[in-house]
C-alpha positions as CSV (number, residue, x, y, z in Angstrom):
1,X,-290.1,-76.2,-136.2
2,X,-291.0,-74.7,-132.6
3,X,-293.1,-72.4,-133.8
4,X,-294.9,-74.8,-135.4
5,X,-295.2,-76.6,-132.0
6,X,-296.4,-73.6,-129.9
7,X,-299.1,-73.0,-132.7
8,X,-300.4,-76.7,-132.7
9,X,-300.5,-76.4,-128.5
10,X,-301.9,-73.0,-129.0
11,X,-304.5,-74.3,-131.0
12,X,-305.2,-77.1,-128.8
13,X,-305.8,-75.0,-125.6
14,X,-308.1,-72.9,-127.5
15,X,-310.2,-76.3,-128.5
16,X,-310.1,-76.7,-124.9
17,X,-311.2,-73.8,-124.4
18,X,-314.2,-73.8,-126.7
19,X,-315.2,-77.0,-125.5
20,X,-315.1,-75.9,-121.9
21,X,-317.3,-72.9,-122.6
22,X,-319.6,-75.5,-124.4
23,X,-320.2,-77.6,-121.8
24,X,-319.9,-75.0,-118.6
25,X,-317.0,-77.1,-117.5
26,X,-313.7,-75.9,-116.2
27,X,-311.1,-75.7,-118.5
28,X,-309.2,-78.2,-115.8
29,X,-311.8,-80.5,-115.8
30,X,-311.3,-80.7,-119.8
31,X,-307.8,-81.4,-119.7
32,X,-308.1,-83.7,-116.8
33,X,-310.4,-86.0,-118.8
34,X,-308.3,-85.7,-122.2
35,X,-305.3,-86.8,-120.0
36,X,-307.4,-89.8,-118.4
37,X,-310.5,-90.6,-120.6
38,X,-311.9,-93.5,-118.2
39,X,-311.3,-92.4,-114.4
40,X,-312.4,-95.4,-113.0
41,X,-309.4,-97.6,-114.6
42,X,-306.7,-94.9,-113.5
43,X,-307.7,-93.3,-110.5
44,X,-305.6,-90.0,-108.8
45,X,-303.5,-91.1,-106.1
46,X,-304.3,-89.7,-102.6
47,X,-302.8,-89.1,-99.5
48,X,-299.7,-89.2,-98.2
49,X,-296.4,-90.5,-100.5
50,X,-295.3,-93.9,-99.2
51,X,-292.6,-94.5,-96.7
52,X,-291.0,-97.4,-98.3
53,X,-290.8,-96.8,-102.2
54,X,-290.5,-99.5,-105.0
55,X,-286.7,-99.3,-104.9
56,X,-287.1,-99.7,-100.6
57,X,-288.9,-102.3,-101.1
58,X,-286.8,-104.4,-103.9
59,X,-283.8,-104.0,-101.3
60,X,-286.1,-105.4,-98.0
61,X,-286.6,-108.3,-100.8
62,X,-283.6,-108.9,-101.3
63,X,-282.3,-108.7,-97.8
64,X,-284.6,-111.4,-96.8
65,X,-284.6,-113.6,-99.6
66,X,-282.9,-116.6,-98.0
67,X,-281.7,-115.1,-94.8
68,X,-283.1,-115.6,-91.5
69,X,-283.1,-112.3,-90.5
70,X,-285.4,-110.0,-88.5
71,X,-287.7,-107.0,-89.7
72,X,-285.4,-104.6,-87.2
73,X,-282.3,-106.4,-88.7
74,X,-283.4,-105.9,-92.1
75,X,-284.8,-102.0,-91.3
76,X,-281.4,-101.2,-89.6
77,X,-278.7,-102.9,-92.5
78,X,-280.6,-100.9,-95.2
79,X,-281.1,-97.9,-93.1
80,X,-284.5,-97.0,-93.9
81,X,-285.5,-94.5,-91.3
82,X,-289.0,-96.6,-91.0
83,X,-290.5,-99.0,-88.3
84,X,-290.1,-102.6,-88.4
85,X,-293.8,-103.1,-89.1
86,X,-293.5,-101.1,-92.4
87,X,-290.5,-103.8,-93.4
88,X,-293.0,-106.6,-92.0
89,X,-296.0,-105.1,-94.0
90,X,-293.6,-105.1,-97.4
91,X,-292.7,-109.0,-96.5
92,X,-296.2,-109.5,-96.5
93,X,-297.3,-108.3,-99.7
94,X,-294.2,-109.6,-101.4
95,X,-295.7,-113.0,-103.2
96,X,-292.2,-114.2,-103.5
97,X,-291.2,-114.2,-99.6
98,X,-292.5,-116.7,-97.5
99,X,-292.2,-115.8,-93.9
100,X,-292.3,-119.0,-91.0
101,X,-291.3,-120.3,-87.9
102,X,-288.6,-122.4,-87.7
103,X,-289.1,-125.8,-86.8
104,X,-287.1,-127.2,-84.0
105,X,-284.8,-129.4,-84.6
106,X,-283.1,-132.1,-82.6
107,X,-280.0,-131.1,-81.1
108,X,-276.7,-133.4,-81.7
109,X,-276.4,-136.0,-79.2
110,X,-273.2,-137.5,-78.3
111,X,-273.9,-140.3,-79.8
112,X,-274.1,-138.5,-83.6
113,X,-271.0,-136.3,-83.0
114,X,-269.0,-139.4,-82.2
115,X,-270.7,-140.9,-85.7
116,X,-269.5,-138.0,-87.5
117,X,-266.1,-138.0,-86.2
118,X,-265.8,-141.6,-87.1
119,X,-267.2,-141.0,-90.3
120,X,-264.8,-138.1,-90.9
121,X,-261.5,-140.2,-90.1
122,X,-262.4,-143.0,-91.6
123,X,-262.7,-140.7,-94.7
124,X,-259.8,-138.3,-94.7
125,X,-258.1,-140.0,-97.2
126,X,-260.3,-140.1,-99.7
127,X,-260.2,-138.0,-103.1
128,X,-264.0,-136.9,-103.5
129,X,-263.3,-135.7,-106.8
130,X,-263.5,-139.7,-108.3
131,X,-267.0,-140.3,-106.7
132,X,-268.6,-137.7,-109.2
């Protein structure tokens, strides 16, 4: 059965090869357009490999989903070895994290504390479970 392989790859290279000669084209060029027939759908990667890979950047999602934690917070609990504005940049282009300011909110005056104590004595008897 491998034999049978090696032949039908041998035989392939050397159709390659024929059409190479052909059309006074590298035999490179050939296999690169019989691996990817339309080069402007797929085009090579270049440059350098990315700091923060899919897997990086599924964790930094789920660190921040629902937390109100920093970029450096985030960079130094999963300890990616990468600046915070590489963990800010994945945030970004994540559709499914929203990033915002907080909104202030009024502190508890004296007046609600006392409120909520009341409320809380007046209630420690109560069986919760029946209100369902």
């Amino acid at each position: 059965k491998d034999k049978f392989c090696n032949e039908d790859a041998k035989i392939a290279v050397s159709k390659r090869d024929a059409i190479a000669k052909h059309l006074n084209r590298s035999h490179d060029s050939i296999n690169r357009f019989v691996s990817n027939p339309n080069p402007i759908k797929q085009k090579k990667k270049t440059g350098p490999a990315p700091k923060l890979n899919s897997r990086a950047r599924r964790s930094v999602t789920r660190v921040a989903s629902n937390s109100m934690k920093s970029c450096n917070d985030i960079n130094q609990e999963l300890n990616l070895g990468v600046s915070k504005w590489k963990v800010w940049r994945a945030l970004k282009e994540d559709s499914n994290i929203t990033r915002a300011v907080m909104r202030p909110a009024p502190r508890l005056t004296n007046v609600h504390k006392a409120r909520r104590l009341d409320f809380a004595r007046r209630n420690m008897s109560t069986n919760w479970e029946k209100l369902q």
